[in-house]
DRENRO-89816 format. One record per atom (N, C-alpha, C): residue number from 1; residue in one letter; x, y negated, z negated. Coordinates in steps of 0.1 Angstrom, whole numbers, always signed. Each point is the difference from the previous one (the first is absolute). Layout:
<dodrens>
DODREN   i aa     X     Y     Z
DODREN NUM  A     X     Y     Z
...
</dodrens>
This chain:
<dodrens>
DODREN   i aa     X     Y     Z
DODREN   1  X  +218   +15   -86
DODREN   1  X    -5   -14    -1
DODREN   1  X   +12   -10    +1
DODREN   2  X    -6   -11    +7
DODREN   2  X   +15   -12    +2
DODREN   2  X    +2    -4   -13
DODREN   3  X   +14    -1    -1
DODREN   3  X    +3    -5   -15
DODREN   3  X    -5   -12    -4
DODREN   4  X    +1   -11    +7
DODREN   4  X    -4   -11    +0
DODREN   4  X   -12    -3    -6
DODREN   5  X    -8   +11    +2
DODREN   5  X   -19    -2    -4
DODREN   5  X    +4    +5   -14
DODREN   6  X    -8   -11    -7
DODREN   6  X    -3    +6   -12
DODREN   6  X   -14    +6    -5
DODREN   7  X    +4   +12    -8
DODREN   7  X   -15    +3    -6
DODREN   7  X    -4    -1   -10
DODREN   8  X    -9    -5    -5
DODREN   8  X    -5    -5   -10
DODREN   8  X   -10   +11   -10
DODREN   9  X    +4    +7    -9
DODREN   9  X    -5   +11    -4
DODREN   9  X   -11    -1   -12
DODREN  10  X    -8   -15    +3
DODREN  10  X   -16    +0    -5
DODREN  10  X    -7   +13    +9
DODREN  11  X    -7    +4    -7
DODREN  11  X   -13   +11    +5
DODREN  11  X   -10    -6    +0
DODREN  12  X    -8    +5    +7
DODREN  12  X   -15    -7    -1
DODREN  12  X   -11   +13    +9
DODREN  13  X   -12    -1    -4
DODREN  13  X    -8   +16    +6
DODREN  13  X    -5    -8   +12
DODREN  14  X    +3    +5   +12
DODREN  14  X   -10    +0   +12
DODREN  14  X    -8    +4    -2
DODREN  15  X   -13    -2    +5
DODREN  15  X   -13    +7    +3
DODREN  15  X    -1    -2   +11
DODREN  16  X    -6   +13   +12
DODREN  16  X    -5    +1   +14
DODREN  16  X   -13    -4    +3
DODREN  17  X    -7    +7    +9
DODREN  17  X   -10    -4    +5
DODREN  17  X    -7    +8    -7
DODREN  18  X    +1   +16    -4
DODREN  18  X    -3    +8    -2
DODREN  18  X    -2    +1   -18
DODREN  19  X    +6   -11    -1
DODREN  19  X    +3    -2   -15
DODREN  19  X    +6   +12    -5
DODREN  20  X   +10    +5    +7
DODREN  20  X   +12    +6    -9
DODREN  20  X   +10   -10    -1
DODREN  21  X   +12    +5   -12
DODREN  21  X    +9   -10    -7
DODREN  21  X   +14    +5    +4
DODREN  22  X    +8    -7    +1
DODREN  22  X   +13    +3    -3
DODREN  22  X    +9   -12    -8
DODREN  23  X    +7    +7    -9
DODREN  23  X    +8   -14    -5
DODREN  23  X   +14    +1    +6
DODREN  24  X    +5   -14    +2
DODREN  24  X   +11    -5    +8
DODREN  24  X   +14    +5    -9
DODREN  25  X    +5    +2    +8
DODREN  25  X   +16    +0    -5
DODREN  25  X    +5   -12    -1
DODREN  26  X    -1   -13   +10
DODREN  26  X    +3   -15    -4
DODREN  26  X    +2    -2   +18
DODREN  27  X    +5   -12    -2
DODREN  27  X    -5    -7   +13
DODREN  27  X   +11    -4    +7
DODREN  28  X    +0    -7   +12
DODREN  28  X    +6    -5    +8
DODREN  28  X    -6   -11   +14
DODREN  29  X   +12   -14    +1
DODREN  29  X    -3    -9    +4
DODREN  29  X    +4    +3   +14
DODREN  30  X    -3    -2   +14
DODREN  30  X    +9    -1   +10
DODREN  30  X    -7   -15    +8
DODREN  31  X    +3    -9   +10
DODREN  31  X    -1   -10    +8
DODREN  31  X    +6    +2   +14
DODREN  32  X   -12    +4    +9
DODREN  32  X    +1    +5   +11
DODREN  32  X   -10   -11   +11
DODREN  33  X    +9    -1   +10
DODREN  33  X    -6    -8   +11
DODREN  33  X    -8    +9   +12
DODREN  34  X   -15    -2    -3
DODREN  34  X    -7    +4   +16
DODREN  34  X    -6   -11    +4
DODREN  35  X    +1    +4   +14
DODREN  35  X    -8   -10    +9
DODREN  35  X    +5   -12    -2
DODREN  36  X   +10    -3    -6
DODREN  36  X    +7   -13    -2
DODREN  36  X    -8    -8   -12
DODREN  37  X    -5    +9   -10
DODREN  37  X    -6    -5   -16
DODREN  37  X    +8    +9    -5
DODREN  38  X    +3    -8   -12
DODREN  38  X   +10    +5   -10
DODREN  38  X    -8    +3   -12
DODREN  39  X    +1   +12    -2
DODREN  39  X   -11    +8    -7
DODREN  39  X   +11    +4   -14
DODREN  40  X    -6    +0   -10
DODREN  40  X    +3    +6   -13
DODREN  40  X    -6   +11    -2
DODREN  41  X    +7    +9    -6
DODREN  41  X    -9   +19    +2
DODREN  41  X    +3    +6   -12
DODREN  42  X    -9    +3    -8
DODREN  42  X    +3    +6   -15
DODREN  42  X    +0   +13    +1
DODREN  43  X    +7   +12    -3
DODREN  43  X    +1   +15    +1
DODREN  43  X    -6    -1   -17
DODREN  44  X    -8    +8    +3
DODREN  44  X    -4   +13   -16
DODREN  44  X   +10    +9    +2
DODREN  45  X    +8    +8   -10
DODREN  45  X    +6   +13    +3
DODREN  45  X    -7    +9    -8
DODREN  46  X    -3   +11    +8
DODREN  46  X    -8   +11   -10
DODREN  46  X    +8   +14    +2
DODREN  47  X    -1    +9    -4
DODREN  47  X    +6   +13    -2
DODREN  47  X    -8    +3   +14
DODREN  48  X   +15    +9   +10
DODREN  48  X    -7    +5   +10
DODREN  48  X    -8   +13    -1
DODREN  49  X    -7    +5    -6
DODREN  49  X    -7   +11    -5
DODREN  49  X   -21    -9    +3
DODREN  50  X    +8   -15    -5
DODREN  50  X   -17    -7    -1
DODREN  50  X    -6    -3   +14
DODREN  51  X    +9    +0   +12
DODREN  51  X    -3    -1   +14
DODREN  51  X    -1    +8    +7
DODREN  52  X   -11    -5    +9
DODREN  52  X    +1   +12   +12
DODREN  52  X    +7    -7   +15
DODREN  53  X    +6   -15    -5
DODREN  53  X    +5   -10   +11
DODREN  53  X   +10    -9    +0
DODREN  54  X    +8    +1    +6
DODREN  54  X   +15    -6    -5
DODREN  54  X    -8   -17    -7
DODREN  55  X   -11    -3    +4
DODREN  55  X    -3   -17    -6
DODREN  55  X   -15    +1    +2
DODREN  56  X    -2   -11   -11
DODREN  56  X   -17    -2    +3
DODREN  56  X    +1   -16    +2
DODREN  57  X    -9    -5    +6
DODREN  57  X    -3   -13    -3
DODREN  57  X   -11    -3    -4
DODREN  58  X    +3   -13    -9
DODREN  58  X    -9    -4   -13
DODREN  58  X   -11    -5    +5
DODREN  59  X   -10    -2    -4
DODREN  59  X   -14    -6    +3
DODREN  59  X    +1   -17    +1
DODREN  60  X   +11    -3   -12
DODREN  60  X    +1   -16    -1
DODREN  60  X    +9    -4   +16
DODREN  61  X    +9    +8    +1
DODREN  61  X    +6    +0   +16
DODREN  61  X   -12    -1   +12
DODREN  62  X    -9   +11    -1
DODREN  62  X    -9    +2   +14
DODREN  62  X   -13   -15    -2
DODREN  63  X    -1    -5   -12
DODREN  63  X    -8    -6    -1
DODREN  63  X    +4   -16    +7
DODREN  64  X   +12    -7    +1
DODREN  64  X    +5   -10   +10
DODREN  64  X    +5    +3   +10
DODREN  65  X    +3   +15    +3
DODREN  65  X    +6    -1   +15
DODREN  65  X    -9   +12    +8
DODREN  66  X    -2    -4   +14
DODREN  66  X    -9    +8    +7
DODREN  66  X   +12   +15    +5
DODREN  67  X    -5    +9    -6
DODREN  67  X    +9   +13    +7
DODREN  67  X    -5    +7    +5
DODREN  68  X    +4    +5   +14
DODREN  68  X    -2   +11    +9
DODREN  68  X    +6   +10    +0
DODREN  69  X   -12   +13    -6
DODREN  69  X   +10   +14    -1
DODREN  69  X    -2    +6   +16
DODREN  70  X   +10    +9    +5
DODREN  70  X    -2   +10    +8
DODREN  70  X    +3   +11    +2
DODREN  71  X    -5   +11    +2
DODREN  71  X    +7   +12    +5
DODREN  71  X   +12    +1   +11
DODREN  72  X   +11    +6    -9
DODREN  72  X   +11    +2   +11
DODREN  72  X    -4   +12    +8
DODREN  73  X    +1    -2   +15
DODREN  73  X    +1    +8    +9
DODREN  73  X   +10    +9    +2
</dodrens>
């Protein structure tokens, strides 16, 4: 991890879609530019044992921005 990022070691439980839980190890801020919007991005960090995906994205995320998944060829 970049030293610079701090992590912030509140926990808090996710819940999925599936309504399984995992609780957080604590968090992290990053500020990244797409498409020329300057976006703020909150990381959960969870124990990698609780994923099957290097990242998920959050519902509160998909709900203002339109995203297009696809299959890599």
């Amino acid at each position: 991890m970049n030293p610079k990022i701090k992590l912030w070691r509140e926990s808090t439980v996710l819940t999925g879609l599936g309504q399984g839980q995992v609780k957080t190890l604590g968090s992290f801020r990053h500020v990244a530019e797409i498409d020329g919007h300057v976006c703020r991005l909150d990381f959960q960090v969870v124990p990698s044992a609780a994923l099957k995906f290097e990242a998920i994205i959050g519902s509160a995320f998909l709900a203002h921005a339109p995203v297009l998944f696809m299959k890599k060829r």
